[in-house]
TORPADREN-391323 format. One record per atom (N, C-alpha, C): residue number from 1; x, y, z; atom name; residue in three letters. Coordinates in Angstrom, 2 decimals. Example, Ala and Ser with C-alpha at 12.3 -4.5 7.8 and 13.67 -1.06 7.14 Angstrom:
2
1,13.19,-5.69,7.80,N,ALA
1,12.30,-4.50,7.80,CA,ALA
1,13.20,-3.30,7.80,C,ALA
2,12.85,-2.25,7.08,N,SER
2,13.67,-1.06,7.14,CA,SER
2,12.90,0.03,7.87,C,SER
END
This chain:
87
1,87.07,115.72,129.94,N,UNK
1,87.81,115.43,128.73,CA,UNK
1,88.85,114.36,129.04,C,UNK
2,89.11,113.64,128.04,N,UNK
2,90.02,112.71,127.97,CA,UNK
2,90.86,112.54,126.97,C,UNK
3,92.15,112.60,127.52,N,UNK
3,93.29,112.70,126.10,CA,UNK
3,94.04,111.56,126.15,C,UNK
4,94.47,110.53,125.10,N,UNK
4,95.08,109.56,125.00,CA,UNK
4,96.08,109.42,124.07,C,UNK
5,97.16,109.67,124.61,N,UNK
5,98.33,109.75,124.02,CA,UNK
5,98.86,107.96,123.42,C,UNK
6,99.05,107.87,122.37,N,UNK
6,99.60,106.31,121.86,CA,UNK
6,100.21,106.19,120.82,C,UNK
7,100.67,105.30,120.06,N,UNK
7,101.31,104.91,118.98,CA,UNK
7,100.98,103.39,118.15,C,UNK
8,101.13,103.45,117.05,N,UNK
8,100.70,102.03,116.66,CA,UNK
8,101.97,101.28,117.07,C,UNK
9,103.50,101.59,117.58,N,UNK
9,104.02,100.37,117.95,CA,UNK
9,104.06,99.54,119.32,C,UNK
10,103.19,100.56,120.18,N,UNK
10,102.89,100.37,121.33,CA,UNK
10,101.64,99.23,121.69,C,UNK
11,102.03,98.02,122.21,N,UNK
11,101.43,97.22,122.08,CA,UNK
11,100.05,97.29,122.99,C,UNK
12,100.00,97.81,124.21,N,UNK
12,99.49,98.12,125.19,CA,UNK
12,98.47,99.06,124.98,C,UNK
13,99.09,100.38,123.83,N,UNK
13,98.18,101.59,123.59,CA,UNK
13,96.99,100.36,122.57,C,UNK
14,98.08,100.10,121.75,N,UNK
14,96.81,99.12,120.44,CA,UNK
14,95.71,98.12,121.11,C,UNK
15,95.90,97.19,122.33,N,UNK
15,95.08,96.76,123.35,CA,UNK
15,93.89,97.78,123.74,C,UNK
16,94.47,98.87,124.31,N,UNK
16,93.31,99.81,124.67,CA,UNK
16,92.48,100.80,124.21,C,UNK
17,92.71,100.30,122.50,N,UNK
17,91.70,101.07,121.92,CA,UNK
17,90.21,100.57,121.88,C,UNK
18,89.73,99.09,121.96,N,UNK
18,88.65,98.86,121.60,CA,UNK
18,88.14,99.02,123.15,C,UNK
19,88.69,99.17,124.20,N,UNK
19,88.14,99.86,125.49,CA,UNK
19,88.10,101.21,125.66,C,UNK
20,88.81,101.99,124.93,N,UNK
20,88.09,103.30,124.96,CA,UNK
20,87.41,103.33,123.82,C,UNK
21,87.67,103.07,122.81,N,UNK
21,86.33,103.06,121.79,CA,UNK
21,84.90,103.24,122.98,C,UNK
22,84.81,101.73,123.62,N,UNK
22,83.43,101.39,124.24,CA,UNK
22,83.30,102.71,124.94,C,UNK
23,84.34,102.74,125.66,N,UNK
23,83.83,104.34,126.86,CA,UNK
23,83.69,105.58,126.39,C,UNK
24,84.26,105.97,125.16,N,UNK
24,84.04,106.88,124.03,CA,UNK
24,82.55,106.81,123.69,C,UNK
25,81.97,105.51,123.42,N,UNK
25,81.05,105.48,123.33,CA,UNK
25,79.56,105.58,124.32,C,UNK
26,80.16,104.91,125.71,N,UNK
26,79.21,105.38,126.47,CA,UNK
26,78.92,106.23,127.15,C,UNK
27,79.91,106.97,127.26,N,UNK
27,80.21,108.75,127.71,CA,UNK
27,79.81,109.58,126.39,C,UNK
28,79.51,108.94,125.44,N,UNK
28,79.89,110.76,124.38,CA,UNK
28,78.99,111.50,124.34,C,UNK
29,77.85,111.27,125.29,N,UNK
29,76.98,112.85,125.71,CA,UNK
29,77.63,113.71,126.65,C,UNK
30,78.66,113.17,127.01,N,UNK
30,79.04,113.39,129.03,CA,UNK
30,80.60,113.84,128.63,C,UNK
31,81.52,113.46,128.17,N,UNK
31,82.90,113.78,128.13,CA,UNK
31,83.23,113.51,126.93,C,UNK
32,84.45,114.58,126.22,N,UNK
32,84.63,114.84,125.24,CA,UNK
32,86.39,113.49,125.03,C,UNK
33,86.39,112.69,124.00,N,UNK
33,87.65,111.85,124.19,CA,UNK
33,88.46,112.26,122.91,C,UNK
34,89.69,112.36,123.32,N,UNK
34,90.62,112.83,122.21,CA,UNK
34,91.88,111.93,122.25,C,UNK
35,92.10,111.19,120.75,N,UNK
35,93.44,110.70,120.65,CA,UNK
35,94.85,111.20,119.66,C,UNK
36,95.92,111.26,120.70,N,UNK
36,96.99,112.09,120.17,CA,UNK
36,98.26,110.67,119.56,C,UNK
37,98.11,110.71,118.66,N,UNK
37,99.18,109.88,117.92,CA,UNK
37,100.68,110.76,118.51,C,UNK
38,101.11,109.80,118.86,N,UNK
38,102.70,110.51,120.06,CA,UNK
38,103.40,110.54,118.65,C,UNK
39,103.66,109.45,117.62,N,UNK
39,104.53,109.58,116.55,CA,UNK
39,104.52,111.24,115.83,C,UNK
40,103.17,111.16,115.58,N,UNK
40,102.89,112.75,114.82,CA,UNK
40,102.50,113.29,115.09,C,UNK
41,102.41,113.61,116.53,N,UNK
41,102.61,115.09,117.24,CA,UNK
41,103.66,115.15,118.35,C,UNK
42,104.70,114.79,117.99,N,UNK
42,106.00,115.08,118.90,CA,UNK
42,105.75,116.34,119.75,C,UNK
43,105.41,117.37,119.31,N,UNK
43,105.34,118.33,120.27,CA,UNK
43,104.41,118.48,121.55,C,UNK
44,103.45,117.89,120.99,N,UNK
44,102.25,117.90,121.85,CA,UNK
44,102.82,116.94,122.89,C,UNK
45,103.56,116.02,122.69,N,UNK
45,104.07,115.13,123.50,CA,UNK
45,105.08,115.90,124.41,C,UNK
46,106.10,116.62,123.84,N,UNK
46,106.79,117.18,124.29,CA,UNK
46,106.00,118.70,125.67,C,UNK
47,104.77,118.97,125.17,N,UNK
47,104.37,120.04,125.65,CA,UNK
47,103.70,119.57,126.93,C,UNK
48,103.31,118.67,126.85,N,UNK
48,102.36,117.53,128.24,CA,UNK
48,102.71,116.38,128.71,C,UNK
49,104.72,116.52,128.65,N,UNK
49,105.53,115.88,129.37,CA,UNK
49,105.76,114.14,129.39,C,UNK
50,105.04,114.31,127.88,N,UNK
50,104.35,112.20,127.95,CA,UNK
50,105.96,111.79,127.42,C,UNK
51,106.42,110.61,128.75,N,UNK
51,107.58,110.17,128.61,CA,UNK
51,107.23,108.74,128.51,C,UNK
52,106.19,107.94,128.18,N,UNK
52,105.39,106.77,127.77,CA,UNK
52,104.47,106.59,127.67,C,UNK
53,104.10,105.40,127.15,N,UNK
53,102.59,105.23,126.44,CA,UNK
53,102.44,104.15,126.49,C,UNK
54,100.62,103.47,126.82,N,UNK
54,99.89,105.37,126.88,CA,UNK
54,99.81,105.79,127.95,C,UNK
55,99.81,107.15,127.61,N,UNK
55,99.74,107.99,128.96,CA,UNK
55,98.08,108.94,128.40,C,UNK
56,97.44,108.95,129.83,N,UNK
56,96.05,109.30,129.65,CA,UNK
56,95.98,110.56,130.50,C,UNK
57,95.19,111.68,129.99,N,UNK
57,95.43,112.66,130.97,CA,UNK
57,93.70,112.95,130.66,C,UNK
58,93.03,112.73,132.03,N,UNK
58,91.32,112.93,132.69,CA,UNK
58,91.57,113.99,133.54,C,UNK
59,90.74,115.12,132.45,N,UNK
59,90.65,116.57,132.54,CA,UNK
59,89.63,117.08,132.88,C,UNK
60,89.10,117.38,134.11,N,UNK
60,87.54,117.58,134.89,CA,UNK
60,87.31,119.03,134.49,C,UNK
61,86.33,119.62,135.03,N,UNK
61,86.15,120.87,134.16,CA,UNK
61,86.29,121.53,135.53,C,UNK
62,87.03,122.70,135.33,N,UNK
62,87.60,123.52,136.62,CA,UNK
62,88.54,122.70,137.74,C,UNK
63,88.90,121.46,136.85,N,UNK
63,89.98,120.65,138.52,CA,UNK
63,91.09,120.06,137.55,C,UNK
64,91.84,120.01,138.72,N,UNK
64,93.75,119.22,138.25,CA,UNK
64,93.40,118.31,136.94,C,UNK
65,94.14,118.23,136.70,N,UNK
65,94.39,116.74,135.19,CA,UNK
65,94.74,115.67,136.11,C,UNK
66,94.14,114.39,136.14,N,UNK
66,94.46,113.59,136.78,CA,UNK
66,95.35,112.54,135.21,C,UNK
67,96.83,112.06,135.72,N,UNK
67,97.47,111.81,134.61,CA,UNK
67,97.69,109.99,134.73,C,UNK
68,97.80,109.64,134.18,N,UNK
68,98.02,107.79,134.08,CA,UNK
68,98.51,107.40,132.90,C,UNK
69,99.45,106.43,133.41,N,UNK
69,100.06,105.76,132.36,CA,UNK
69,99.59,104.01,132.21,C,UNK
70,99.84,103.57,131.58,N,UNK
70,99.44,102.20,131.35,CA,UNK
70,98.58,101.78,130.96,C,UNK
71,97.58,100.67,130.28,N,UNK
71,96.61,99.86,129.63,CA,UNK
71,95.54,99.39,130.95,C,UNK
72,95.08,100.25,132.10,N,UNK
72,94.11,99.65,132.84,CA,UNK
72,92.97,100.17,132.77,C,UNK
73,92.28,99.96,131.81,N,UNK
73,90.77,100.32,131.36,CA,UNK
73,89.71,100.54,132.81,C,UNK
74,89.65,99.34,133.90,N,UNK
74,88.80,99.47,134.60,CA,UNK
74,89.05,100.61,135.69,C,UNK
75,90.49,101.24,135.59,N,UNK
75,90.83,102.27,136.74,CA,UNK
75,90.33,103.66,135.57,C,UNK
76,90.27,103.24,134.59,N,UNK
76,89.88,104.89,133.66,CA,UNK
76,88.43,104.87,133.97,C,UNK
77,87.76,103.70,133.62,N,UNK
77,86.51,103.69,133.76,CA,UNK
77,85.78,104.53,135.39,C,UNK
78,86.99,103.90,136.14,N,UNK
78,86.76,104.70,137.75,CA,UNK
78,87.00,106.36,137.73,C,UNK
79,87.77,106.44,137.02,N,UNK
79,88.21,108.10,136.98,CA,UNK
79,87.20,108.76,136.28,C,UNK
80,86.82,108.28,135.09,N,UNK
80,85.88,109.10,134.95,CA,UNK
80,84.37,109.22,135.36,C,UNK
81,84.28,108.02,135.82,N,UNK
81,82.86,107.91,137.07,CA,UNK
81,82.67,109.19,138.22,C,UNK
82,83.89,108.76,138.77,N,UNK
82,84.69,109.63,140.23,CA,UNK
82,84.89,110.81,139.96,C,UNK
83,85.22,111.42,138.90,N,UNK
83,86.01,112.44,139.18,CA,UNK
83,86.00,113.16,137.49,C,UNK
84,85.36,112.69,136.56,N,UNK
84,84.42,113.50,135.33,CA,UNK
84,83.45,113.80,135.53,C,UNK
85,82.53,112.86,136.15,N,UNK
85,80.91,113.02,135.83,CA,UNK
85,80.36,113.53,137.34,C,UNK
86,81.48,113.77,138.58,N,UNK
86,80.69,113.85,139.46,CA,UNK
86,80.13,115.30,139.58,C,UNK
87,79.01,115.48,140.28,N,UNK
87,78.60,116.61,140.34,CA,UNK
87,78.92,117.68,141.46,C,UNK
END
């Protein structure tokens, strides 16, 4: 699973939507992607410690949350290669 915390004034989150779009798209038999608008869900923000954006949290099934902040598409793309899909 993949959770992506952002905002529309965040210039960086708005950059990295049409790259997770794509990986949304080429994973969506394989990992489930979820986006959390930080504006309107303050809590949820508050509950999973997101002190900027975006902050991405790659959630393996039975292992740690691996957490990241920033707009680097090709290191998400690695995480979830590495460490979603491995067997």
């Amino acid at each position: 699973m993949v959770i992506d915390f952002w905002a529309t004034w965040c210039d960086p989150c708005m950059c990295l939507i049409p790259e997770m779009e794509e990986m949304a798209e080429k994973y969506k038999d394989r990992v489930l992607f979820l986006k959390i608008n930080a504006d309107k869900e303050k809590e949820l923000c508050s509950m999973f410690n997101v002190v900027a954006l975006p902050t991405l949290f790659f959630i393996p099934v039975g292992g740690k949350p691996i957490i990241e902040t920033g707009a680097t598409p090709e290191k998400y793309e690695q995480i979830i290669r590495e460490q979603l899909l491995k067997k």
